[in-house]
PASEBA-1860 file (N, C-alpha, C; in nm, 3 decimals):
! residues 113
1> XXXXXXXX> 12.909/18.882/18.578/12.792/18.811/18.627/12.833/18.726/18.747 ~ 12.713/18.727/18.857/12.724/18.679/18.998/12.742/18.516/18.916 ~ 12.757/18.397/18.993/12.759/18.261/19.020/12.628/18.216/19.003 ~ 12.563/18.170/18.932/12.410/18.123/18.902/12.373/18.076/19.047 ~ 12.410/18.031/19.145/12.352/17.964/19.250/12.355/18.064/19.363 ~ 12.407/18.205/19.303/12.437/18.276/19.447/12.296/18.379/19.422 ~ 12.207/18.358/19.311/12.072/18.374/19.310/11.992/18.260/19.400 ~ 11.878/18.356/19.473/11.810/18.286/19.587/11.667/18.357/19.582
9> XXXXXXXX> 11.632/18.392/19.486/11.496/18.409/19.409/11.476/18.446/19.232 ~ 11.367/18.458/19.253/11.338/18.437/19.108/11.359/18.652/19.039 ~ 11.309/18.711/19.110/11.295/18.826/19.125/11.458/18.892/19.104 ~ 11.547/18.876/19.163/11.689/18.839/19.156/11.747/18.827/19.038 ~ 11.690/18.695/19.017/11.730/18.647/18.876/11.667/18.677/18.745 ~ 11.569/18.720/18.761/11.501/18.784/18.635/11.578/18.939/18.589 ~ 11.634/19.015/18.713/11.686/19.131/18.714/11.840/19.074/18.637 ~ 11.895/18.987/18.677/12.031/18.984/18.587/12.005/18.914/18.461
17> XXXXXXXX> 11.900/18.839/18.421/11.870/18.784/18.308/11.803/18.918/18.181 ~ 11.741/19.034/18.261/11.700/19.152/18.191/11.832/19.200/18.154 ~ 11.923/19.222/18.223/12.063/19.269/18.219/12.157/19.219/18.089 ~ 12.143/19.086/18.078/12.245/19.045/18.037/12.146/19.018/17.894 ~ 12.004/19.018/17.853/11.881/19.082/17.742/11.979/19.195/17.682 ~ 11.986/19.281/17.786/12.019/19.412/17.677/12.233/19.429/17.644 ~ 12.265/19.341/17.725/12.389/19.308/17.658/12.375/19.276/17.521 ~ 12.307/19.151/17.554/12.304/19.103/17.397/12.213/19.175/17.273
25> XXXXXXXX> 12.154/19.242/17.331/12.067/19.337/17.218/12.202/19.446/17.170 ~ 12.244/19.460/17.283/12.327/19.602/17.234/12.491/19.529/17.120 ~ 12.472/19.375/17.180/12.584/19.337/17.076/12.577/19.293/16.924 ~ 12.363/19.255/16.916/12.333/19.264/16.811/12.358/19.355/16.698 ~ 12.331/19.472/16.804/12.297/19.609/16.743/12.434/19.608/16.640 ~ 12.578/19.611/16.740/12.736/19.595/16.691/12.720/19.530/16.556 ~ 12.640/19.380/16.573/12.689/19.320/16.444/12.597/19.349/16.319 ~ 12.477/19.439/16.347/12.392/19.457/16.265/12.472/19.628/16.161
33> XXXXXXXX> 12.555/19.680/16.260/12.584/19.782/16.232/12.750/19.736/16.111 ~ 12.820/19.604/16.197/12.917/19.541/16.112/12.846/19.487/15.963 ~ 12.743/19.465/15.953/12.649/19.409/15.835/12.621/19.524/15.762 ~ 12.618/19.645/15.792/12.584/19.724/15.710/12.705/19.788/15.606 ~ 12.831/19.777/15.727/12.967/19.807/15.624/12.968/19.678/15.521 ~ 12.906/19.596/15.533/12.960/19.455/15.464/12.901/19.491/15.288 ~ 12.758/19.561/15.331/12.693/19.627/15.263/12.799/19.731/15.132 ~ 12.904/19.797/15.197/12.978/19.886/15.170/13.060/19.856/15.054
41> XXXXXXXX> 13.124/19.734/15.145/13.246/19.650/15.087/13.254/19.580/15.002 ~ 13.156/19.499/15.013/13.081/19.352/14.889/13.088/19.413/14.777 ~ 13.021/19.543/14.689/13.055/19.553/14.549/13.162/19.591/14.536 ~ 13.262/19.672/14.594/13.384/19.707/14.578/13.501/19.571/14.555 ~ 13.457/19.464/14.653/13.509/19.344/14.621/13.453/19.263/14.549 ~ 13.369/19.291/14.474/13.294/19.184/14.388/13.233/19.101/14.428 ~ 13.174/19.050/14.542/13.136/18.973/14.638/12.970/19.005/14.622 ~ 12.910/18.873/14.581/12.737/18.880/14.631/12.733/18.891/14.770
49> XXXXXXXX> 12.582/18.915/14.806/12.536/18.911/14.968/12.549/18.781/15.025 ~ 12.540/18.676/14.924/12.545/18.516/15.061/12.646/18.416/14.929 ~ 12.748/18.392/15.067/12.820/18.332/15.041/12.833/18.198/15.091 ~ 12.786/18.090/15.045/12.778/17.950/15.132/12.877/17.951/15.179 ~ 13.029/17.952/15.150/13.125/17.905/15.217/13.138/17.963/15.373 ~ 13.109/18.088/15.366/13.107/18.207/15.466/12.999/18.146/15.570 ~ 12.906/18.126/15.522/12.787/18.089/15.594/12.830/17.925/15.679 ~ 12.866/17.846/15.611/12.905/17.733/15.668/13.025/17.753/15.784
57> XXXXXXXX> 13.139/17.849/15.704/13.230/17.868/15.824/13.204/17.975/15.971 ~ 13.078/18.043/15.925/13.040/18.131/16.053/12.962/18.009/16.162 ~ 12.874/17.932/16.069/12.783/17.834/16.129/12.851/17.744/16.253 ~ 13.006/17.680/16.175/13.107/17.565/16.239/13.155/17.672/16.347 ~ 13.196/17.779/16.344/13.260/17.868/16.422/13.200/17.909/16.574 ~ 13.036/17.952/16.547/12.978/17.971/16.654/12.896/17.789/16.708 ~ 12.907/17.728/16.656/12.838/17.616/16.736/12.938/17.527/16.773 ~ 13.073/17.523/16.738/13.241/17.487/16.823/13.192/17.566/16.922
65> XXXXXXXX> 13.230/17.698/16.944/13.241/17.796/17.054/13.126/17.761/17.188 ~ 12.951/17.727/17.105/12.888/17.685/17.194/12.901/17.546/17.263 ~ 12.941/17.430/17.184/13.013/17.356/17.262/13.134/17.358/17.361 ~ 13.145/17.416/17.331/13.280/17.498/17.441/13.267/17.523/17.575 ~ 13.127/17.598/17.534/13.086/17.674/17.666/12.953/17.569/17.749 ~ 12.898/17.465/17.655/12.811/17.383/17.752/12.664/17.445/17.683 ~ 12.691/17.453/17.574/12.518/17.548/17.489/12.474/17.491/17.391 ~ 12.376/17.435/17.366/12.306/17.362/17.277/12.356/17.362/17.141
73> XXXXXXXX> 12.442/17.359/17.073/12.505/17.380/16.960/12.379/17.364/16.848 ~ 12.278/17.290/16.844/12.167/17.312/16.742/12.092/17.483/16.790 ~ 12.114/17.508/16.927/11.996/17.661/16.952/12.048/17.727/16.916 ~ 12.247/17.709/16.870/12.277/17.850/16.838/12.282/17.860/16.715 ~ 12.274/17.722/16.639/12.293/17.730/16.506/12.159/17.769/16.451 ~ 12.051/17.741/16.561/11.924/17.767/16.433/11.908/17.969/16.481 ~ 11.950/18.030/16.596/12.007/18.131/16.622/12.083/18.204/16.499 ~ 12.196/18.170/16.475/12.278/18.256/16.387/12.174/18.184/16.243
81> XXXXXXXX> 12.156/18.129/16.208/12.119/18.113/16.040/11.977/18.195/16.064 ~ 11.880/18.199/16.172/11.833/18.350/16.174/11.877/18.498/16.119 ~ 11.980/18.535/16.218/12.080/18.627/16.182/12.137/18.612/16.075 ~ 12.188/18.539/15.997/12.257/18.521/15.879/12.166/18.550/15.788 ~ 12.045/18.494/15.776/11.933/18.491/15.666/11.889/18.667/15.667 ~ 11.875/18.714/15.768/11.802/18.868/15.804/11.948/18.951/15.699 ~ 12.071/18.940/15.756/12.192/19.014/15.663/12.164/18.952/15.572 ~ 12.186/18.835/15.526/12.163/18.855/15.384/12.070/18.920/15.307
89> XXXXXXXX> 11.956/18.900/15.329/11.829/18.960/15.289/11.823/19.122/15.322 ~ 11.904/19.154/15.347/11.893/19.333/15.404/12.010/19.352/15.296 ~ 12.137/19.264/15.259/12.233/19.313/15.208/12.150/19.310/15.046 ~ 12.086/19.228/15.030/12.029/19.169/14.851/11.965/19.276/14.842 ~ 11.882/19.342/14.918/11.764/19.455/14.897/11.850/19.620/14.918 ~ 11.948/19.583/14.986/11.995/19.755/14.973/12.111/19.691/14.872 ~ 12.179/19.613/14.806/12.290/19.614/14.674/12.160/19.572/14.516 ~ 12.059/19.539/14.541/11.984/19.549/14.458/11.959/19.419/14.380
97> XXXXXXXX> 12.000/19.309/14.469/12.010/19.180/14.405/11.939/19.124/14.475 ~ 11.829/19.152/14.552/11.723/19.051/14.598/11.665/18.912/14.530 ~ 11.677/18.819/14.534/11.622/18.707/14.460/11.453/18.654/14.524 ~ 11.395/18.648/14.398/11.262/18.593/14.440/11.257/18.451/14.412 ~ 11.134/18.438/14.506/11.135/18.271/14.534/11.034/18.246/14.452 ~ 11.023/18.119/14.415/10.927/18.060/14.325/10.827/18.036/14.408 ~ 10.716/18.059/14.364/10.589/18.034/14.409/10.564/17.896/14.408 ~ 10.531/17.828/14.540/10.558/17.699/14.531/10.359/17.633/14.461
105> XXXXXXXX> 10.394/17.503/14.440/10.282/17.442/14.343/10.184/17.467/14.394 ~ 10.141/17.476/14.535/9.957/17.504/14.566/9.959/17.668/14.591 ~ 10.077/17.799/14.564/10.024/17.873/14.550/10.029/17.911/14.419 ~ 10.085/17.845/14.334/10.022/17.833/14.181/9.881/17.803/14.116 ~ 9.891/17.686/14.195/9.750/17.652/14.156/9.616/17.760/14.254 ~ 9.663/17.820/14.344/9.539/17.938/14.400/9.552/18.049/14.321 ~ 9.692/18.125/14.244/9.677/18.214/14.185/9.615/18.195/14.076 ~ 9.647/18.064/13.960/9.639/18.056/13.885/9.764/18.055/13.779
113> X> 9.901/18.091/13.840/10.003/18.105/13.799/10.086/17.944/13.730
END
């Protein structure tokens, strides 16, 4: 990537900002595809789909790194616990351990539940 200032329109810059869109789509793709071996591995190791410890140390890991680089360390954290929440929830439903949530008190009281 050019020098942010050696853009001198918007047109310009929308073209390397589309660019560097499908970088990161295509690196999603990588880790969505790393989530699916995780899928693989977890009953063989005995391992549920969400692991707080895991989750806390991926969390500290990428929002160090974004401080690093000068990046909002809350955008990336509410960023990855996106991503984190989607694998988990894809890993619970294809290993068969999906957990349901309690129906909270006012949709109790609309069901009747």
């Amino acid at each position: 990537m050019q020098p942010v200032t050696t853009f001198k329109n918007m047109a310009d810059l929308r073209v390397e900002i589309d660019a560097l869109d499908g970088r990161i789509v295509t690196l999603l793709a990588q880790r969505a595809k790393l989530i699916a071996q995780a899928v693989v591995l977890k009953p063989a190791e005995g391992l549920p789909a969400r692991i707080d410890s895991r989750v806390d140390a991926v969390i500290d890991n990428v929002t160090t790194k974004a401080q690093d680089q000068g990046l909002d360390p809350d955008l990336v954290e509410t960023l990855w616990r996106e991503m984190i929440e989607w694998s988990i929830r894809l890993e619970e439903k294809t290993l068969g351990t999906a957990t349901t949530t309690a129906p909270s008190q006012n949709q109790s009281e609309e069901t009747g539940l």
